[in-house]
C-alpha positions, 0 to 999 in steps of 0.5 A: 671839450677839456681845456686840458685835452690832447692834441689828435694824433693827426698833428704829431710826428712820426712815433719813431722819431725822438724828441730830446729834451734837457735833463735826461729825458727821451721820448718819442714824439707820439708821447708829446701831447697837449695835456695830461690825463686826455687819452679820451681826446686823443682818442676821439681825435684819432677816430674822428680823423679817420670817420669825418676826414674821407678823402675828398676832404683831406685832399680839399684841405691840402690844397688850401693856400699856405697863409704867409706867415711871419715870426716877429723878432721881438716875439710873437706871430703875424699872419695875412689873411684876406679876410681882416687883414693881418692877425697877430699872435702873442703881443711881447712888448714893441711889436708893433715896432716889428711890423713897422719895420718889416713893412707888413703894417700893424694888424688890428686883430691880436690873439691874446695867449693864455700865458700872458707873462714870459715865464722862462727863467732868464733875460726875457723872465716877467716880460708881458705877453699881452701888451695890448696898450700901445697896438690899441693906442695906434690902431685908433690914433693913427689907423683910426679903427678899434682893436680887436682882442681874442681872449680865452676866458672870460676872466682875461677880459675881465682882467684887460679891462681893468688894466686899460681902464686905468691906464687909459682913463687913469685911476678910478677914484678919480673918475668915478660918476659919483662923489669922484676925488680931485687927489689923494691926500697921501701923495702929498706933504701936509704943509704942501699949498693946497692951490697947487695940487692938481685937480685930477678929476678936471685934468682927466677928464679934459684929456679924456674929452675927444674933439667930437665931443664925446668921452673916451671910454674903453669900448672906443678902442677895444672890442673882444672876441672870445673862444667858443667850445663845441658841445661835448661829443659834437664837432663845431658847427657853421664853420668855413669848409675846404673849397670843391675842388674842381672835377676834370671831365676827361679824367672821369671814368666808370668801372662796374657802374662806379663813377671814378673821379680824379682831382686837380693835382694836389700836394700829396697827403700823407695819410690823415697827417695832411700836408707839411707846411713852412710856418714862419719867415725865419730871421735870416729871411727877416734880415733879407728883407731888412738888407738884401745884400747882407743875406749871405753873409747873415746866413753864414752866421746862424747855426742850423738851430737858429732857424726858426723854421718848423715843418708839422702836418695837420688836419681839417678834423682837428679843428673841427672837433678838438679845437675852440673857435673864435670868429673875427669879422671885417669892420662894417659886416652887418648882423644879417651877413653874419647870421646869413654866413655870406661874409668873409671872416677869419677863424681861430681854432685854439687847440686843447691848453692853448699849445697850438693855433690853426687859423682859417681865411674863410671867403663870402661862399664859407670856404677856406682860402687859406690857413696857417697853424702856429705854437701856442707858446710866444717865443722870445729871444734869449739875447733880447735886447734895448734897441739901439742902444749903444747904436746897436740895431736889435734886428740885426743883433737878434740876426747873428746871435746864436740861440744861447743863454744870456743868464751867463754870471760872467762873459769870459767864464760861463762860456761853455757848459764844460770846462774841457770844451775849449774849442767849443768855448773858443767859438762861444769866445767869438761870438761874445767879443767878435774881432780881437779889438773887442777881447778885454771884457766890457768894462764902464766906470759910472759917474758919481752924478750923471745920466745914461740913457737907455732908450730915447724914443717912443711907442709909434718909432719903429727905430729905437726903444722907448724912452728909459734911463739910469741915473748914477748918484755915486756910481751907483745906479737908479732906473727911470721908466726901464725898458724891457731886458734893461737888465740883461743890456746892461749886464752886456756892458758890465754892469751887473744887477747889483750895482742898480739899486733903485727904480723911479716910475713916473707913471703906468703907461706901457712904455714906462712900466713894462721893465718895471715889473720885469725888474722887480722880478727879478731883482727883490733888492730894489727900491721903487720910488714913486707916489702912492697913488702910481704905485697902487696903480702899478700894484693893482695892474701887474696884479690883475696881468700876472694873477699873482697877489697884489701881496706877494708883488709889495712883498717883492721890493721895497716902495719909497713913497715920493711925497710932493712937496717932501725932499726925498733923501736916496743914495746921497742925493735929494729928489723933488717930486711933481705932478705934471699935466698927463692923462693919468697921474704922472710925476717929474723931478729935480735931484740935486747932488752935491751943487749939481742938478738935473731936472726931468720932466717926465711925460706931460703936455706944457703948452704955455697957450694950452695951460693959459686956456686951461686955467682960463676954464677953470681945470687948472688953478693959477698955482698949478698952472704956474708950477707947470710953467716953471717946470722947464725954466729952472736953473739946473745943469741938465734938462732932460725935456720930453717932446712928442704929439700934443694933447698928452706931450710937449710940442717940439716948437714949444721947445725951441721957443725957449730961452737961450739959457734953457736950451743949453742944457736941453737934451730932448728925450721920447722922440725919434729924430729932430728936423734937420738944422734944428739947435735942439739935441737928442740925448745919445744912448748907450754908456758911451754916451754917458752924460757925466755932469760930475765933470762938469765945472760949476757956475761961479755961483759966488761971483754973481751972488747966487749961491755960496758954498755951505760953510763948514762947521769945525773941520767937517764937510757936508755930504751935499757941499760943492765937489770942488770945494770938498775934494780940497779936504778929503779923498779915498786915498787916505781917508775912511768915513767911518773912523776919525780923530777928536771930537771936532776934527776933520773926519778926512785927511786932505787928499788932492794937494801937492807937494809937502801938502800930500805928505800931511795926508797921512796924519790925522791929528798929529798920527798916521791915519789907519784907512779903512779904504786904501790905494794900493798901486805903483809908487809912481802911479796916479791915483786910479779913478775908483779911489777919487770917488767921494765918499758917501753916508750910503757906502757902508749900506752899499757894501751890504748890498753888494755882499747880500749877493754872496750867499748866506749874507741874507740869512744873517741878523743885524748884528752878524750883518754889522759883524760882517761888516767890521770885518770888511775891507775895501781897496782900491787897485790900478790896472794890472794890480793883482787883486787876489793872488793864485794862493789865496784863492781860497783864503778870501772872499772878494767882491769887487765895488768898481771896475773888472777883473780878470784871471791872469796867468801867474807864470807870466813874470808879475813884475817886482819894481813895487815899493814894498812896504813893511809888514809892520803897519805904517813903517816903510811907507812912502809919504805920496803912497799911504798905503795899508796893504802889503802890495801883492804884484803887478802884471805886466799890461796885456799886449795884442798877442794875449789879447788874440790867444783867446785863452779862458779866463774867469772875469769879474765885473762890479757886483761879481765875487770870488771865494771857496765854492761854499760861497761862490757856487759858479766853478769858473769864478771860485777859488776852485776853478781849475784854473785858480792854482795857477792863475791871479786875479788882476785889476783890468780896468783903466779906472782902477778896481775898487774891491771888497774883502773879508778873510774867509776864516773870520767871515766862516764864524760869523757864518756859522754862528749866526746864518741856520741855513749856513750851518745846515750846508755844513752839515751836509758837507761833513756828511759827504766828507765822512762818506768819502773817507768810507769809500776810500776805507773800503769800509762801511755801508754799501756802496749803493748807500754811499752812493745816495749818501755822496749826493751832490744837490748843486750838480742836480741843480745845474743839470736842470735847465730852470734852475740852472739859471738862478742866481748863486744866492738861490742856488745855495738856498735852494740847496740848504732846504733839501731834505732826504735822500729817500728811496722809493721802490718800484711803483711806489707813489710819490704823490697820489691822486687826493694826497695833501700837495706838502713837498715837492721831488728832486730826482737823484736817480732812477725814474719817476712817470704819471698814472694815466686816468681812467676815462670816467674820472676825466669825464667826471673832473672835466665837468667839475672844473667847467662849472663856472668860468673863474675855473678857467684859469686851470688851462693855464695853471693845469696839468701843464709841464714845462720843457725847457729847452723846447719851449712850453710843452706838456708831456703825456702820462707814462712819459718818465721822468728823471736825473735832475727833474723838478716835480712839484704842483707848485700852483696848489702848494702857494694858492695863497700867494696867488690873485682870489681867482674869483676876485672883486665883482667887475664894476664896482671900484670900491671892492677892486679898492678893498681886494687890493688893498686888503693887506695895507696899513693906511695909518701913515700919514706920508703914504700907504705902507705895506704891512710885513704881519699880514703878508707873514700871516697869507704865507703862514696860511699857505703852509698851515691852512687848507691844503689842495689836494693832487688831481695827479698821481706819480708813481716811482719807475718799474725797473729800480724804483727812484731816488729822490731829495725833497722840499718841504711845503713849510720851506719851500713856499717862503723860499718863492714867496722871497723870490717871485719871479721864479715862483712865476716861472714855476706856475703851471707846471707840474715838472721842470726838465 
């Protein structure tokens, strides 16, 4: 059957019972199919139902046991059979975790879906449906069996293989039967000591040798199972039947020579619909199993939404003729039980396009004892989270959280849809904040050098999340091996994508990678250090799980090769790489700031006896071995030392034998708990664990002779010198980095002095210094934290960084981004300071550095005990102040009562910004909100507010003059305007065309679910590349079946809906796309529609479609930015090498670079070359025709090309409600 084919109508509600969905549409549930263009399998399905299901049947398969069944929390479906155990659906990340937890023990059999990434724009966005690394890894490690994957396509098994083969065996160049290589010349500094490389050849092989003696290899622990089709037109065969269902003697009775027979009592059937059943424990009933006596208080708390709980009937005939089959035997099964049919076994049934699945628990005489049916598509929480961090307990977050979006741009003010629905939003308000102790925003002042760990745990604890980390090098942050939702945890805390501008990935494991892929989607802004050999590595496996181009992945971020044996300056600080001892290329470091350092190991196994022996054996050089030992012993202020279970990790007594001095800044990492009484620490999570090495006090380093400070030339001062040292000369109060005095004078004026000290701060060179970077506060006020940061070469990039997420700022050139930048002014405030006063809402664009800002009242009587300078720069200063800025007012602090009224404020974290509604398209955080008249923007941080700011009027030119994109969104807009004054002239054309004229494309984004969720600056974007309006007229085409796909609709007005197919066509395409395997992958880049808010969902023909819908065949429209679908032959590494690697230059001799005129020529060839053909065709409603704006194939593909993960979320679709 068709891998697009309908469900039967056997599986669907009641025709009359409607089904909502976001965006306009309304259809009856008898319209929801698995597919589109399948009328023929629905058909069959309806009349196989009624031919092949008689009675004695249906009431058979009615009395099958109901399977327990268990939603995951992290995602995903478990399910008990008898027959091999339990069976999981959907394997999201830790899972394995979630069956630990709950007490149900980890299955061994998983089915894997056909979406294997999460691509549901928002928090959960790239999140890996298919993490099979770790299931595999426990089920032969600690469970001592292999693991069994259920694949739908011969491709996906294919593509695990090549996935697991490296990062179980690592790369194969490495371990290739012939001529393998010991390392790549690449990842290494040409003046790097040979005898110290690794010899990765040796090294893997050693780790790869099991103590039986025999060689890893994959087969040991995976097996595959795949899906079988039935022939067309034929049931499946030799597949498990419902029991016989006992006759009883005295309830049988003959009429007219007919035998009457009745049955045991049954569930009544409804029908050929069959019986309803409960589908899964609901997280309600999973925090009573975690908390008995929490039960009621954890119910009160869910809404009836939140119940997981889905009620749907469904047939034996269904299976038997509609489905795909996959067979799972218990382990030990002999061939003749299998071909004999006497053995017990679990089936299942993969309904057409993978929406459902129906399980059988089938017994030794082939009868089904029990079943369970769930949703082909893996649900995972909005409000996932980092688990435990801070100390928070996910499930029981996961447990009292409503089902709401977590893309929210602001906590306080992307509350409610409505800005008039106060009292929905004072409920949103709680739920967010809770009790009155937490109403202030969250708010976290990074260090400029110091550690937060995000996770500290490992694959096989079921508390915690793996290990991952932030490390802060002048408040700015770069992420070490992030988990998955990093990004989303962290935004709880304040802290907003924007300030992360780095990824350091030590290996691709699972647990160390898997929130890589999720960032990079999601963050193009981001750089990724790592060596090109992890990096290749890293490309070539999301590559192979995503089905996106290894291309188009490079092209996502920017990769800064770690080099070993080269310091890598990023951010102001120096890193050092290494490579450690670990079963696949792995890497740690030592970064040094400002006379302080951190050394991180990262994951390897450092036995000094084990590394005596390896030497010993020749798999390790003297130098190498050495380099090992050293790696723990250096002198730094922080050592963060992973632990964990020898071969491939340290062993914990390792740890505890080391010296005294070591150990003192020793936090160990990747292990759940040490014993009791141990000396050793765990290092704390969350960012109230922050550990804060800039305020740590520095060694006397002089007085034992081992280090001076660096001596400064003339008057300036090294970015890498001592802290203490330097905050002798300079400081954000005074200085600016980027203007100074003669040649050979200080760049910066003295800063923390005292007395008559502080007063020369304000002159440099005999003048007052006219600071960039200025305090403005209290004249009695301490200085605020944010303006003690020292300054750093990077600051002027950050800027950038900071206001490319302002839209437009991208589309500039250099020379407008540096016009941009002149023109830029950073403050710093105290708390309560107002940093954009109600009237110049409007008047300035505002992006705050450092700290959090909320609205306050204006009427609230800001406080006039401010020594006011003049407006003439410099006069009427007072001395301790050095201020530039004409103080704008302070607020009086909030007391307990403001905090308990709960009112509704815009707040601004570090990375936010505020401005006209050009520029900051959120309503609630524009100078438009309907609060901005009335309301200032206060600094609320106790550190301080550091803010960025540029007179709209100057930044409206540079705009203007240098930004294409910017100029046809003012065009627009004049437009609309000129519309408007016709409308209210009475004048003009008619109203119908004004209307059409007056189109607002921003509200249509915003009522789409999808989009929605982007963030400002493809919003904007996405808004300038509309086209039109255009008008389509009754039953026109908007597309027809064989037209070029070259656009893609939105929809204005009116209604649009699909043509159903003919049978023969259906018959004549089902046959076309089945002719090989590799055409598989059109089950999951088909004819399938994406609803939003009820999950993956197809809708059938006829179904219309309306106000806010996206319509496009977006896998056609960027067939060049997705995998060869072909791809290389399985088995030969040079042509996986050659397929990946097609678009990189090797001509550097530091590492491979990604080549920008190749990755310009594949989407040039995407726009220009050979374009695919629609297989649909989509007519304008019967009753007004439609209005639709459109985007041009020629704009729109370079527009997903810069933004994968939401091309990711559009693939598959044809329609996004």
């Amino acid at each position: 059957m068709s891998g697009s084919g309908a469900e039967g109508s056997a599986s669907t509600p009641a025709a009359s019972a409607p089904t909502s969905f976001r965006g306009g549409i309304s259809l009856t549930a008898g319209q929801v199919t698995a597919g589109v263009g399948s009328a023929e399998d629905v058909e069959t399905a309806q009349s196989s139902s009624v031919v092949y299901d008689d009675p004695a049947t249906i009431r058979a398969y009615q009395a099958v046991r109901v399977l327990d069944q268990t939603e995951l929390p992290r995602g995903g479906v478990s399910v008990e059979t008898a027959a091999v155990g339990r069976i999981q659906f959907g394997i999201p990340p830790e899972t394995i975790k979630d069956s630990m937890r709950l007490g149900l023990g980890v299955p061994s059999v998983y089915i894997v879906p056909v979406d294997r990434f999460c691509t549901e724009t928002g928090p959960a966005l790239g999140v890996n449906l298919a993490e099979f690394e770790f299931p595999a890894y426990f089920n032969f490690f600690v469970q001592q069996k292999r693991c069994t994957l259920i694949v739908d396509s011969n491709e996906a098994e294919r593509s695990i293989r090549e996935v697991f083969s490296e990062t179980l065996l690592g790369p194969e160049q490495f371990r290739r039967e012939k001529d393998p290589i010991t390392f790549e010349d690449e990842d290494f500094d040409p003046d790097y000591p040979p005898e110290m490389m690794p010899n990765f050849e040796k090294e893997f092989r050693h780790f790869r040798i099991m103590p039986n003696g025999k060689e890893l290899v994959l087969e040991t622990l995976l097996k595959f199972r795949h899906f079988q089709s039935s022939k067309e037109g034929q049931p499946n065969e030799n597949i498990g039947i419902p029991p016989e269902i006992e006759e009883e003697e005295e309830d049988t009775k003959e009429e007219d020579g007919v035998k009457e027979i009745t049955m045991k009592e049954a569930p009544e059937a409804d029908d050929q619909t069959g019986p309803t059943m409960k589908t899964s424990f609901s997280m309600p009933e999973i925090t009573a199993m975690l908390h008995a006596d929490d039960t009621k208080r954890m119910l009160s708390e869910l809404d009836d939404e939140d119940e997981w709980d889905v009620e749907k009937p469904w047939t034996f005939s269904s299976t038997k003729w509609i489905g795909d089959v996959a067979t799972v035997y218990p382990d030990g099964v002999s061939d003749e039980d299998i071909a004999a049919g006497n053995c017990k076994r679990a089936e299942i049934f993969k309904m057409p396009g993978g929406q459902e699945y129906i399980l059988h628990d089938i017994d030794e005489n082939n009868a089904i004892v029990g079943k369970a049916r769930f949703s082909g598509n893996v649900e995972v929480h909005e409000f996932m989270s980092v688990d435990g961090f801070g100390g928070k307990d996910l499930m029981m977050e996961l447990a009292t959280r409503r089902r709401k979006s977590a893309s929210s741009r602001s906590s306080f003010s992307s509350l409610a849809d409505s800005e008039n629905s106060d009292s929905e939003d004072d409920n949103d308000f709680d739920d967010m904040f809770g009790n009155s102790d937490s109403l202030l925003p969250p708010t976290f002042y990074p260090p400029s050098f110091g550690v937060t760990v995000l996770g500290n745990s490992h694959g096989f604890d079921k508390q915690g999340s793996t290990s991952g980390y932030v490390l802060w090098i002048n408040g700015r942050g770069v992420m070490i091996d992030p988990p998955p939702y990093s990004t989303a945890t962290l935004g709880r805390e304040g802290i907003r994508p924007g300030t992360i501008v780095g990824m350091i990935l030590t290996h691709c494991h699972a647990d160390h990678d898997a929130g890589a892929f999720q960032k990079i989607l999601t963050d193009s802004r981001v750089a990724v250090i790592t060596t090109p050999t992890i990096y290749k590595s890293f490309i070539r496996k999301y590559a192979a799980l995503s089905e996106l181009s290894p291309s188009l992945l490079r092209h996502s971020h920017r990769h800064i090769p770690a080099i070993i044996g080269t310091p890598l300056r990023f951010q102001g600080a120096t890193f050092h790489f290494t490579y450690t001892l670990h079963t696949i290329p792995c890497v740690g470091f030592r970064v040094d700031w400002r006379g302080r350092s951190m050394v991180f190991t990262g994951d390897h196994f450092n036995s000094p006896p084990a590394i005596d022996k390896l030497e010993e054996t020749g798999v390790l050089s003297k130098m190498r071995a050495n380099d090992l030992r050293h790696l723990p012993l250096q002198e730094t202020d922080l050592l963060l030392h992973e632990a964990g279970a020898p071969p491939i990790h340290t062993p914990l007594d390792v740890l505890l034998k080391l010296p005294p001095h070591v150990k003192k800044h020793l936090y160990v990492v990747h292990t759940s708990a040490l014993p009791e009484g141990c000396e050793l620490r765990v290092a704390p999570t969350g960012t109230a664990g922050t550990i804060r090495l800039d305020e740590m006090k520095l060694k006397d380093q002089n007085a034992a002779g081992k280090r001076q400070p660096p001596r400064l030339g003339g008057n300036s001062i090294p970015e890498d010198s001592p802290l203490e040292n330097e905050i002798m000369y300079k400081s954000l109060l005074t200085n600016n980095e980027y203007e100074y005095g003669d040649s050979g004078r200080d760049m910066f004026t003295p800063s923390l002095l005292t007395g008559n000290s502080r007063q020369q701060a304000g002159t440099v060179s005999g003048r007052r210094a006219n600071p960039r970077i200025s305090f403005v506060g209290k004249a009695s006020a301490e200085p605020p934290l944010v303006s003690m940061r020292p300054p750093s070469s990077t600051d002027a990039w950050f800027i950038l960084n900071l206001l490319s997420a302002v839209p437009f700022i991208t589309s500039l050139s250099y020379a407008h981004s540096m016009e941009v930048l002149e023109s830029a002014r950073v403050d710093a405030f105290c708390i309560n300071d107002i940093v954009v006063p109600m009237n110049r809402r409007t008047e300035v664009l505002c992006v705050v550095w450092e700290g959090t800002c909320m609205e306050r009242d204006h009427s609230e009587n800001p406080m006039k005990d401010i020594a006011r300078p003049s407006n003439r720069r410099g006069k009427g200063l007072r001395a301790e102040n050095s201020m530039m800025q004409v103080m704008q007012g302070r607020h009086k602090p909030l007391t307990e009562k403001d905090l308990n009224t709960r009112k509704r404020v815009g707040v601004w974290q570090a990375g936010d910004w505020t401005g006209p509604r050009s520029l900051q398209p959120e309503k609630r955080l524009s100078g438009e909100s309907s609060t901005s008249d009335s309301h200032d923007i206060v600094a609320m941080s106790k550190q301080g507010v550091k803010a960025i700011t540029i007179e709209i009027s100057k930044l409206h030119l540079i705009l203007k003059d240098g930004s294409p994109l910017y100029r046809r969104y003012l065009s627009k807009r004049s437009r609309q305007a000129h519309v408007r004054a016709l409308q209210r002239a009475g004048s003009g054309p008619s109203r119908h065309n004004l209307d059409i004229e007056n189109i607002n494309v921003m509200e249509l984004i915003e009522s789409n679910s999808a989009l929605a969720k982007l963030s400002a600056v493809q919003k904007r974007h996405l808004e300038s590349l509309t086209e039109g309006p255009v008008i389509y007229n009754s039953n026109q085409p908007l597309w027809n079946d064989g037209d070029p796909v070259d656009k893609a609709f939105l929809i204005v007005a009116g209604t649009v809906s699909f043509v159903p197919k003919h049978k023969h066509q259906q018959k004549n395409k089902a046959s076309e796309v089945r002719d090989t395997d590799s055409d598989i992958r059109r089950d999951r880049f088909a004819d399938k529609l994406l609803a939003r808010l009820h999950g993956r969902q197809a809708i059938s023909s006829g179904v219309s479609f309306s106000r806010g819908h996206f319509l496009g065949d977006i896998s056609k429209m960027v067939t060049g930015l997705l995998a060869d679908k072909h791809g290389p032959e399985e088995g030969n590494q040079q042509n996986i090498d050659d397929f990946h690697d097609a678009v990189e230059d090797h001509g550097d001799d530091k590492g491979a670079h990604f080549d920008i005129s190749n990755h310009e020529q594949m989407i040039a060839n995407s726009i220009e070359g050979a374009t695919p053909e629609h297989e649909s065709t989509l007519l304008a409603g019967k009753n007004g025709g439609c209005v639709v704006m459109y985007f041009p194939k020629s704009s729109l593909v370079p527009f997903l090309d810069k933004y994968p993960g939401f091309l990711l979320s559009l693939l598959g679709t044809q329609v996004v409600v």
